[in-house]
N, C-alpha and C positions, 0 to 999 in steps of 0.2 A: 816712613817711621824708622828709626834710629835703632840699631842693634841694642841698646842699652833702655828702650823704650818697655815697658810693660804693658802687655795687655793681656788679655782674656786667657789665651793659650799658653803664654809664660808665663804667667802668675801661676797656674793651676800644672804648671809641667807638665801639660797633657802630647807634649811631641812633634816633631819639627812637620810628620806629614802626617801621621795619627796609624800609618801602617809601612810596611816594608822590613827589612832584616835586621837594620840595626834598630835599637831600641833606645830611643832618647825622651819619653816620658811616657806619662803612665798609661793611651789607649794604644802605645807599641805593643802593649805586653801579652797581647792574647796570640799566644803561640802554641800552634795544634798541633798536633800528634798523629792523628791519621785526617782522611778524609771527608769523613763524619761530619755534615753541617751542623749538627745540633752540640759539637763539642766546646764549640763559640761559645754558647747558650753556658752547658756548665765552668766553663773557667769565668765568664764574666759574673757569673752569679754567686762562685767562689772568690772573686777580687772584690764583689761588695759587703763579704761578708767579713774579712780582712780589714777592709778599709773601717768600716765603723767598729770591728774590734780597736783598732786603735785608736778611734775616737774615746770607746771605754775607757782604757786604760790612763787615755790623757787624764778622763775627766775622775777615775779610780785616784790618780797620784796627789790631784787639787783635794778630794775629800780625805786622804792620809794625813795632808799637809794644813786641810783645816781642823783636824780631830787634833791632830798637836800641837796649832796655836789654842786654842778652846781649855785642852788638859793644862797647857803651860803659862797659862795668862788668865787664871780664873776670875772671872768680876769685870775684867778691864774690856775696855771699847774693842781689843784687837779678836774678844772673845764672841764680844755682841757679833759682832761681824762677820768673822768667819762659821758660826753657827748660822747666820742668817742668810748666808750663799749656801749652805747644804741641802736645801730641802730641793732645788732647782739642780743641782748637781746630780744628785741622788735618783731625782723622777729624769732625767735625760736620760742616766744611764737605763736605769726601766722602760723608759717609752723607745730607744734606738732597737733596746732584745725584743721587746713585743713587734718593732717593726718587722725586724728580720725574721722574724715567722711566716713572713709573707714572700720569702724568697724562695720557701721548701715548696710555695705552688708552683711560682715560676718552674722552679725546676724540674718538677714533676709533669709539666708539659710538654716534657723531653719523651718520653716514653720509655717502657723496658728495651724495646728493644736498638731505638737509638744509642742509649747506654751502651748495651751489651757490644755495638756496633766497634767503642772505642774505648772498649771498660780494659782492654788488657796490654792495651799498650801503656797504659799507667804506670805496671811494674814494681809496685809498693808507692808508690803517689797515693797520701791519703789523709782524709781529716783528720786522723788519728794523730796525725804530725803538726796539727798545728800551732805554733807555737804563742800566739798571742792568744788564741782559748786558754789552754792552758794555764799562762799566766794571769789569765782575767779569774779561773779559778782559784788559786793559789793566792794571788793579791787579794782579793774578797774576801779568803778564809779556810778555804778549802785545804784538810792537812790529809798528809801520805796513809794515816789510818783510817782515813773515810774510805779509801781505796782498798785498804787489805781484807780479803775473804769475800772481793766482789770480784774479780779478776786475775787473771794469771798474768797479763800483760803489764810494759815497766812500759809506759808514754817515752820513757827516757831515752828506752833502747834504739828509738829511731830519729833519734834528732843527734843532730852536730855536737860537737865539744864545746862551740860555742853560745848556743844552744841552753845545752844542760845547763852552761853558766848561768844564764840569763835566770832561768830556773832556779838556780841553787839562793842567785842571789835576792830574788824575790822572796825564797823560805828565809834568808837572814834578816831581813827585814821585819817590822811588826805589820801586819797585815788590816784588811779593816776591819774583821773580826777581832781581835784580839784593842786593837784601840777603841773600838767600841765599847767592849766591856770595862778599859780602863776610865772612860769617859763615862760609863753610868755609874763605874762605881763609885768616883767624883761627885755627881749630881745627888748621891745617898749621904756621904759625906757631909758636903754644905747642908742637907738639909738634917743631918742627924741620925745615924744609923739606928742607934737604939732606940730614939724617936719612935722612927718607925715601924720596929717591932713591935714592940712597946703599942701604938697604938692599932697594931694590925690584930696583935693578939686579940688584944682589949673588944675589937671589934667582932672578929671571930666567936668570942666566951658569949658576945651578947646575941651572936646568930645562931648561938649552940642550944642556949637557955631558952630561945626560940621556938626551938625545934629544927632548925638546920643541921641536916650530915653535913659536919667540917672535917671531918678525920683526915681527910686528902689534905686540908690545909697544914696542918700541923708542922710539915716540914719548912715552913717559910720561918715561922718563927723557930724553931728547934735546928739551931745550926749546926748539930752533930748529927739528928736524922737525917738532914738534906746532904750532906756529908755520904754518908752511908747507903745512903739509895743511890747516889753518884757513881759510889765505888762500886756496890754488886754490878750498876747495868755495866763498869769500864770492865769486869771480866771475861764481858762474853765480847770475843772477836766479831763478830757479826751483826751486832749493834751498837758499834761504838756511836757516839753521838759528841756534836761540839756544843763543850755543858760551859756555860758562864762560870765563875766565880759566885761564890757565897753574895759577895759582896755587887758584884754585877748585875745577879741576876734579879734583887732587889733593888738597885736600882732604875730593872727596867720594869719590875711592878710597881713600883714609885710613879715612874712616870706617866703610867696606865691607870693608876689611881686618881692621880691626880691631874689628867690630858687639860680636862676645861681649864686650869687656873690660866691666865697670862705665862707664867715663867716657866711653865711648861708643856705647851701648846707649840713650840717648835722643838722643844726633846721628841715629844710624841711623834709630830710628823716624820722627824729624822729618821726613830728607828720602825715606825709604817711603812717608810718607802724602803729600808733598808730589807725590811719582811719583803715590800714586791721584788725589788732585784731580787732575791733568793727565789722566788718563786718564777719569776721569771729566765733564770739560768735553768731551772730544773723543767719550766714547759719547753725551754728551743732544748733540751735533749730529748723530753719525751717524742717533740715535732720529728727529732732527726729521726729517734728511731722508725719512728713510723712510715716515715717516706725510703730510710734504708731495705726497709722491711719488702717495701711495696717493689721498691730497683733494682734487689739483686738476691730476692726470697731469702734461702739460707745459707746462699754463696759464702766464702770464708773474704774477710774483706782485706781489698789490697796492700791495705797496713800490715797485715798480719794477725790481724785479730781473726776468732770467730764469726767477725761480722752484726747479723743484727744479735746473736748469744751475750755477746760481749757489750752492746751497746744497749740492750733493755736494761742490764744490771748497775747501769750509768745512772738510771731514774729511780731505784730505791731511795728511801728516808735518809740513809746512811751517809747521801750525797746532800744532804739540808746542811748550810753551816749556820745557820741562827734557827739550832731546834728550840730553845730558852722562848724563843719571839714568836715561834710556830706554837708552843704551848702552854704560852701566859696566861691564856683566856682560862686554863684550868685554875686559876689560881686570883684572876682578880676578882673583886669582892664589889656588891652591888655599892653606887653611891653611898645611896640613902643608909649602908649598915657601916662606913669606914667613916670611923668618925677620929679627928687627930687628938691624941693623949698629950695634955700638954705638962 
């Protein structure tokens, strides 16, 4: 076979021998630190967790990049289209974090005390540093005030200049929170904003006359109440929440009104699955804490953090970036009483 030849090993860069000191692809890379056989066990379990973070991210940049042919090409084939690779994008990213939940058992079949055997020659080595988590939060939606008044800790202070950049440059960008909400409030648009107030109300007066408590409704239709409840909950530091737009957040009760039609039967899926990814970033943190919990009790952890203090406060509400999608269900209205005002 020919130096220039590919096969199984050089396609996949895995290494001229697969071990020894220099390091020329990717099974060189488990380099240990003390003698601890079981350390093998946690660096490889951290390089799979890496590796499909970057799968994320790949597949994070393809749904940035179809949310903004969709917003910029409305009607046209290039919109059909990239809306109808989303819902496969979307559940990848979902089903790769649900797998990796299954890496906290692997690793918990390390024991405490095999841990503890080679936990300190780490030396600030720590998930706390990751830098592709990070950004998989941040790209998704995740902003610096979901953070403020859960922690004391800057993520930032322990990462490179270069690093930070990477970070910074990811906040300069629109995120898929924030395109999302551009793109429903699009979908509100074409169909007619006042439309459908207009027939939300209409619908509501007829659940009232009923006998249905709607009072909770009322802010859907009342764009200055909804306004207003927005602003009281943004005073309090400790329940910031990532609130859609007026115009957003109607569109995603648009689209939950109306799931069954045809033209809205992949809105809907799009922003379901976009509900499981958030729900699924928020179970692989509850997973972590739990197995931090179990590894190293209330030790302060290598990063610099408090440890597991600092990482329960990771799994509050405060850390949901599509609260709007987490609690739509307060706000959509039965079939059979939405009737459209024409």
């Amino acid at each position: 076979m020919s130096d220039k030849e590919i096969n199984y090993a050089s396609y996949l860069k895995l290494g001229e021998g697969y071990v020894g000191p220099k390091v020329t692809g990717l099974l060189d890379c488990v380099g240990q630190l003390s003698s601890e056989p079981e350390e093998h066990l946690f660096i490889t379990v951290h390089h799979g967790f890496e590796i499909w973070f970057k799968q994320i991210l790949f597949d994070f940049g393809r749904i940035k990049k179809n949310f903004e042919l969709s917003i910029n090409n409305p009607g046209s084939v290039m919109e059909k289209k990239a809306l109808g690779e989303m819902p496969t994008l979307i559940m990848r990213c979902r089903d790769l974090l649900r797998m990796l939940l299954g890496n906290f058992q692997i690793m918990e079949s390390m024991g405490q005390l095999a841990f503890m055997n080679f936990r300190g020659k780490l030396t600030g080595g720590s998930g706390f540093q990751s830098l592709q988590f990070r950004l998989i939060e941040n790209i998704f939606g995740l902003k610096e005030e979901n953070r403020k008044g859960q922690t004391q800790f800057n993520y930032k202070e322990k990462m490179k200049p270069e690093q930070i950049e990477r970070v910074n440059e990811a906040f300069r960008e629109q995120n898929i929170f924030e395109l999302t909400q551009t793109w429903l409030a699009s979908i509100l648009e074409k169909f007619g904003k006042q439309k459908f107030i207009n027939s939300y109300q209409k619908s509501v007066s007829d659940m009232q006359k009923a006998g249905s408590n709607t009072e909770h409704l009322r802010c859907v239709y009342d764009e200055n109440l909804f306004n207003e409840l927005r602003k009281r909950d943004g005073k309090n530091p400790h329940t910031f929440r990532n609130y859609f737009t007026y115009d957003g957040f109607l569109g995603a009760l648009l689209v939950h009104q109306l799931q069954a039609e045809p033209e809205y039967q992949i809105p809907y899926q799009i922003i379901t699955l976009i509900l499981d990814v958030d729900e699924a970033i928020m179970t692989w943190r509850g997973r972590h804490v739990n197995m931090v919990h179990r590894m190293i009790g209330s030790k302060p952890g290598t990063g610099g953090t408090s440890g597991y203090d600092y990482l329960s406060s990771t799994v509050s509400d405060q850390y949901k970036v599509f609260w709007d999608l987490f609690t739509m269900s307060t706000y959509v209205i039965p079939s059979v009483d939405f009737k459209i005002t024409k």
